[in-house]
N, C-alpha and C positions, 0 to 999 in steps of 0.2 A: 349501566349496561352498554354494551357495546352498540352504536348506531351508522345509519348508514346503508347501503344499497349492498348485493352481493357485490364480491372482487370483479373485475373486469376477467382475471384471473380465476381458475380453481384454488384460490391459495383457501378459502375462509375454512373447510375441515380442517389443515392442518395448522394453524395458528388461531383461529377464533378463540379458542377459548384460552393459552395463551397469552396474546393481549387483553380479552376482558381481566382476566387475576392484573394484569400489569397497570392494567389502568385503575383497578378496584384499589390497588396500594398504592399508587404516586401521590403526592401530596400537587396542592396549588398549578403553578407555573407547570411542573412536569404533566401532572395528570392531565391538565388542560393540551400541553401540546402529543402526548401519545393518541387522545382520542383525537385530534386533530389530523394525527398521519395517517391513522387507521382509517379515518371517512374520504381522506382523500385518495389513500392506495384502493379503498373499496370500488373507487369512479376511474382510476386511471388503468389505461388500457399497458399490457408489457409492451417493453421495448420492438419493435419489429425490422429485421434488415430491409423489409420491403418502403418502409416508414419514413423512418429515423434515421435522418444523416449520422449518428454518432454510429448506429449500429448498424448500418449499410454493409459494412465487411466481415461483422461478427452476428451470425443468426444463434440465435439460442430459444426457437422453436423446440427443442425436445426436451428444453428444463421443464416441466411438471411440479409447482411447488406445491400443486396437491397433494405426491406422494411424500412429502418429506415432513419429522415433526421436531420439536426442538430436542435439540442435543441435552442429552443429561450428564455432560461430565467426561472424565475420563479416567482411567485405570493408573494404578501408580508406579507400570512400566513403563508408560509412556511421561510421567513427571519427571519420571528417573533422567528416560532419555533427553527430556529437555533439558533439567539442571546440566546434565554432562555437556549439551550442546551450548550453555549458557556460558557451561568454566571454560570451553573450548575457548570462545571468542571473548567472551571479558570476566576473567573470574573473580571482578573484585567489583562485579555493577549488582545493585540491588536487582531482583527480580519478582514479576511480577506473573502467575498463570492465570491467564483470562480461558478460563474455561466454563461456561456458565453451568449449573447457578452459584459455583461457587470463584473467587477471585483468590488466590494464594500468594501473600506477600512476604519474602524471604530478603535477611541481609541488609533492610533498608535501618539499621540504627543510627550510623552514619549521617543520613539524608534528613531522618528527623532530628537529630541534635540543632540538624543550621535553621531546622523550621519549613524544611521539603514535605508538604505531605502527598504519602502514599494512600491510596485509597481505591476501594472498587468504586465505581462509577453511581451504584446504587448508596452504598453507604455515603458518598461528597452528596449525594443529592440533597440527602437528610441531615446530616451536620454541617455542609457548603451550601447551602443551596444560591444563594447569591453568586457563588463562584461559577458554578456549573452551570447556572443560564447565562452569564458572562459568554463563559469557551461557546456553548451551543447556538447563540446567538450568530455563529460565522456559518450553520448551515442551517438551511429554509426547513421547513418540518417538512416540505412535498416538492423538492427540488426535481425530481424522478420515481418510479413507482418504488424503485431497491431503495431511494434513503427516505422516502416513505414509509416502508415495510420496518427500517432498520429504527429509523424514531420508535415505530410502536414496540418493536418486539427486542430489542437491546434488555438484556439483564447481566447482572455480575460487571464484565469491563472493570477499565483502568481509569483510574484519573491522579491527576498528577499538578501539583500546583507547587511553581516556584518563586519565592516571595522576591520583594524588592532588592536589588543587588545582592545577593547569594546566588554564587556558582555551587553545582549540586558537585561536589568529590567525588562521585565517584558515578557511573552511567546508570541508563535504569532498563534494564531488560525485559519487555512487557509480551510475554510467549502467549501467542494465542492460538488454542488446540481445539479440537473434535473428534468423537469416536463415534463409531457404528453406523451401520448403512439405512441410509436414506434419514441420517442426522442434520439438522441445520443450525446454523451455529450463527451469532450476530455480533462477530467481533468491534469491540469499542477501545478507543484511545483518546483520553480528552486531556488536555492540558493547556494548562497557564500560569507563562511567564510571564510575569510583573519588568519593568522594568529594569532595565540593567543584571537584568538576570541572566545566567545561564544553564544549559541542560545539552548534556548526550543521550540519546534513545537509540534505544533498538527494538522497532517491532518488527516480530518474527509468528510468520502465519505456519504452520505445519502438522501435517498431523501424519500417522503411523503407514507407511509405504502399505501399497495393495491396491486392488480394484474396486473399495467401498465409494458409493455414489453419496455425497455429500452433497449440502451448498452453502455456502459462505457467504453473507451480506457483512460487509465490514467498512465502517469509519473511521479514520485518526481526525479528529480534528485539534488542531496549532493555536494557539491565538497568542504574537509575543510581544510585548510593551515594546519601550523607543528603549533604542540599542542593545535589545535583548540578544542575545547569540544561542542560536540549536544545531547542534550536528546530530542530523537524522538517520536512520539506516533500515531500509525495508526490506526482509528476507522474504521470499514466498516460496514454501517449499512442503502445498498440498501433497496428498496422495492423488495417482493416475485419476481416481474418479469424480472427484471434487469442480463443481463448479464454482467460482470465484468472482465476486462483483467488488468493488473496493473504492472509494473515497477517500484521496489523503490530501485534506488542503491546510493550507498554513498562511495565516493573517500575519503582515508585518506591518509593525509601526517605524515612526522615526528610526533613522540609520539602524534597525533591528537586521542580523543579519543569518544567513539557514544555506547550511551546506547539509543536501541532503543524496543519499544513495542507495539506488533501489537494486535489487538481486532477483530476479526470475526466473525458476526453476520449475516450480510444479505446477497440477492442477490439470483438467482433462481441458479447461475454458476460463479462461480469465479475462476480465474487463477491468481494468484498473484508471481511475482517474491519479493523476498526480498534477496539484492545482497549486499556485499559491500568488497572495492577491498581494502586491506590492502596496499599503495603504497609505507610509510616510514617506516624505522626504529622505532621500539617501538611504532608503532599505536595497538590500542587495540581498539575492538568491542565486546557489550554484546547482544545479540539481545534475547526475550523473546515473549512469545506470548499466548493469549487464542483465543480456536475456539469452537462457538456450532451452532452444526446445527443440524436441524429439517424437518419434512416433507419431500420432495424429495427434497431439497436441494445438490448441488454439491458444494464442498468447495477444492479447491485446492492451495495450498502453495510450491514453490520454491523458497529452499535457496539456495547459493551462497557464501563462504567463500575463499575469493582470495587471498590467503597469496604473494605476490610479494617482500618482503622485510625481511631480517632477523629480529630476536627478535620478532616479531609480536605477537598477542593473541589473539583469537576470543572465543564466546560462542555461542550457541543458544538452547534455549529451546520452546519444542514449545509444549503446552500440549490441547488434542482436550477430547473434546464430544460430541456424534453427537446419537441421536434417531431416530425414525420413518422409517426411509427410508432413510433418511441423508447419505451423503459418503462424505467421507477425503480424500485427496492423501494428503501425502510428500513427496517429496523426495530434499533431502538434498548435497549440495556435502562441504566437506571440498578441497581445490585445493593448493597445496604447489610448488611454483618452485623452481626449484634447487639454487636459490640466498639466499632462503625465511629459510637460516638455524637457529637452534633454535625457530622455530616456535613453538608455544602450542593452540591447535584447538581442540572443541569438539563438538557434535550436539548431541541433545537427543529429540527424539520425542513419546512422552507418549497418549496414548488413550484410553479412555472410553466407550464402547459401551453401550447404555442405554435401546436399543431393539433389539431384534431378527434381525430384517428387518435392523439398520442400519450396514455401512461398514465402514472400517479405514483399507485405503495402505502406505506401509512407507518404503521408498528406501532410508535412507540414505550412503553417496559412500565418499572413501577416494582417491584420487589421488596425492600421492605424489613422489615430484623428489629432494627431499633434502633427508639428510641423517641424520641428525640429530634433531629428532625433536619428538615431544609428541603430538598424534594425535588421535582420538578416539569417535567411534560414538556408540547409545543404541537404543534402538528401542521399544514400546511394546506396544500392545493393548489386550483388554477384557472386560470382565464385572464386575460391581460389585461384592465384594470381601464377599462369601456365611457370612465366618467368622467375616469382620467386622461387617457387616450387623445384624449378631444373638450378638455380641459383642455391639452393642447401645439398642438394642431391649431386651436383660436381663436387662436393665439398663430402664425400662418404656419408649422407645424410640418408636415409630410408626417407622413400617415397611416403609412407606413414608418419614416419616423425618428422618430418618435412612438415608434414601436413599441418599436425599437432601444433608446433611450434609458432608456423606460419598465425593458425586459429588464437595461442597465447598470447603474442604478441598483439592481435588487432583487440581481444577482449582485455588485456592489462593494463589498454593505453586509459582505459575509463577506470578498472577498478583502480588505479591509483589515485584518484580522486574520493578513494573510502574515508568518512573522515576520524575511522576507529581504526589503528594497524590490526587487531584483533580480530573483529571484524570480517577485515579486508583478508586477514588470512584462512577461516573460514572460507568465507566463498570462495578464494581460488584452489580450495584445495576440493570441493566440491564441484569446480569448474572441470578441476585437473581427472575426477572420477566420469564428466560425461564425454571427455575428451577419449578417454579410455574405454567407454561403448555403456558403462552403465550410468543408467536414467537415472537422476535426483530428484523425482518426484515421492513424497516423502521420505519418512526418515524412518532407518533401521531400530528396532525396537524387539528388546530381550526381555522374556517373561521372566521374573524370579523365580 
């Protein structure tokens, strides 16, 4: 039975019972740490702007996870529309629909011939299990009250394990959906590279364009042996009502190396960490990103550069633009410890404002306890540049597509840093539609 004090939160009608089924069927290690998140999300208070320096610029006061209960699934216009969206951008990667409670794995024969296993998150637990507390081992069971809530209530997810030196042929595209209002859905991505392994990913958050009030707690967690190589790719492109919390961290060992690229497009509220812990010697991270928001949209972004190890190298770029009403938070930290010498770390956060009304905050922070080392962050927001602007338009340029262009250009200089062409061309053709006035918050979806 489920133990423990009421939630700090109204959450315990809408998931109590829930997790008691989830912890009634885990076995060992799992059962022990779901009821472990559960007693601790029962004591911990939510997040508060008034509080919480993380959430100082993002209040989510009107989230109510009382009214919401888990997601049952989704319909198979919306699988349809996925697959289409999957051949768009890599139509030769295995795919994966984390849809809970069911997990749908398509096209992976390939991946198992070399000995990649696909798997929902529930199923590795039971025939991985050694594995799966391995990767889970990189996130605390009550780091915050959302990966609290997400340890307990995770069902279905992905898991993915790539064995000793086997490069996977071909990417793995792990789509994770939700339908119907006031559904909550607890997206999972767990994976592990073994050494000298390698893997392409692409998780992709979305669900069916419209005003249905959702909320999303979601995980990826990385974990990649010494000189493992991952090119990551993170689409998020909720529907208008969807609230959005998200954890994507990524453990690197010895010279292990992660170019990864994030795309932000939906969602009524997003909080997204993107974290990743430098743990070996010579690990190196590229991380890159486009954000466009619209209408009253809240889009918030948390980076993470954990240098633990000497020699290491990170980057991050993260370039936004946001109209309407729209508002950005960054804030960024580069984190060096005193081991972490000759470290080289930089974060640049670049912003576009496209109207009066919207906002762009940008905090990015250095803490470093090494003494040797090159470390350096940039910051900058405004508007369109008076002078480019009269510089296209002497040139028979419309003051519009002036504009447009002008926008392409500052958003292309990141997405070429995609590290899928495929990919890459998705989003900018999604880019290219809110460039054009309509909103990418979810996806178009045809009933059969």
């Amino acid at each position: 039975m489920i133990t423990g004090s009421p939630p700090a939160t109204p959450a315990a009608p809408a998931f109590a019972l829930a997790v008691e089924e989830r912890i009634a069927t885990a076995h060992g290690s799992l059962r022990d740490r779901r009821q472990a998140a559960w007693d601790a999300f029962s004591t911990m208070p939510m997040p508060s702007s008034q509080r919480d320096e993380d959430w100082r610029r993002t209040d989510i006061a009107k989230l109510q996870l009382s009214g919401f209960r888990p997601s049952d699934g989704i319909d198979e216009p919306l699988v349809n529309a996925i697959r289409q969206r999957r051949d768009q951008g890599a139509a030769d990667a295995a795919l994966m629909i984390d849809a809970a409670p069911v997990t749908r794995i398509e096209q992976s024969d390939e991946l198992a011939a070399a000995g990649v296993v696909l798997s929902s998150l529930d199923e590795a637990a039971r025939l991985h299990p050694e594995l799966v507390e391995r990767a889970l081992s990189a996130v605390g069971v009550a780091e915050s009250p959302f990966v609290a809530l997400w340890n307990a209530m995770w069902s279905g997810g992905a898991f993915i394990y790539v064995p000793r030196s086997v490069h996977a042929a071909v990417p793995v595209w792990v789509a994770h959906s939700a339908a119907g209002h006031r559904g909550a859905a607890f997206p999972a991505t767990v994976v592990l590279l073994e050494d000298n392994s390698s893997l392409t990913l692409v998780d992709d958050y979305l669900s069916a364009a419209g005003l249905n009030e959702m909320f999303s707690d979601a995980l990826t967690i990385v974990v990649a042996g010494r000189d493992a190589r991952l090119d990551h790719c993170v689409l998020q492109q909720w529907g208008e009502g969807v609230w959005h919390v998200a954890l994507h961290r990524t453990v690197l060992a010895q010279n292990a190396r992660l170019r990864m690229f994030g795309a932000t497009l939906g969602s009524r509220l997003q909080k997204a960490y993107w974290e990743v812990m430098l743990d070996g010697p010579g690990a190196e991270a590229n991380i890159s990103g486009v954000v466009f928001g619209d209408g009253a949209q809240h889009l918030d972004h948390q980076s993470l550069q954990a240098h633990r190890a000497p020699q290491t190298t990170s980057r991050l770029k993260l370039k936004v633009a946001v109209r309407d009403h729209a508002r950005s938070v960054y804030s960024g930290l580069i984190d060096v410890e005193r081991i972490a010498q000759q470290t080289d770390a930089y974060v640049q956060n670049r912003n576009l404002l496209l109207s009066h009304g919207a906002t762009a905050d940008s905090v990015p922070r250095l803490e470093i306890r090494a003494n040797d080392v090159r470390c350096g962050h940039g910051a900058t927001a405004g508007h369109i540049d008076d002078d480019h602007r009269f510089y296209l338009m002497a040139r028979g340029v419309t003051a519009e597509d002036a504009d447009r262009l002008i926008v392409h250009g500052f958003l292309d200089d990141a997405l070429a840093d995609c590290p899928h062409p495929g990919v890459a061309a998705l989003i900018g053709d999604l880019l290219e539609k809110e460039l054009e006035g309509n909103a990418q918050a979810g996806i178009a979806v045809v009933d059969a």
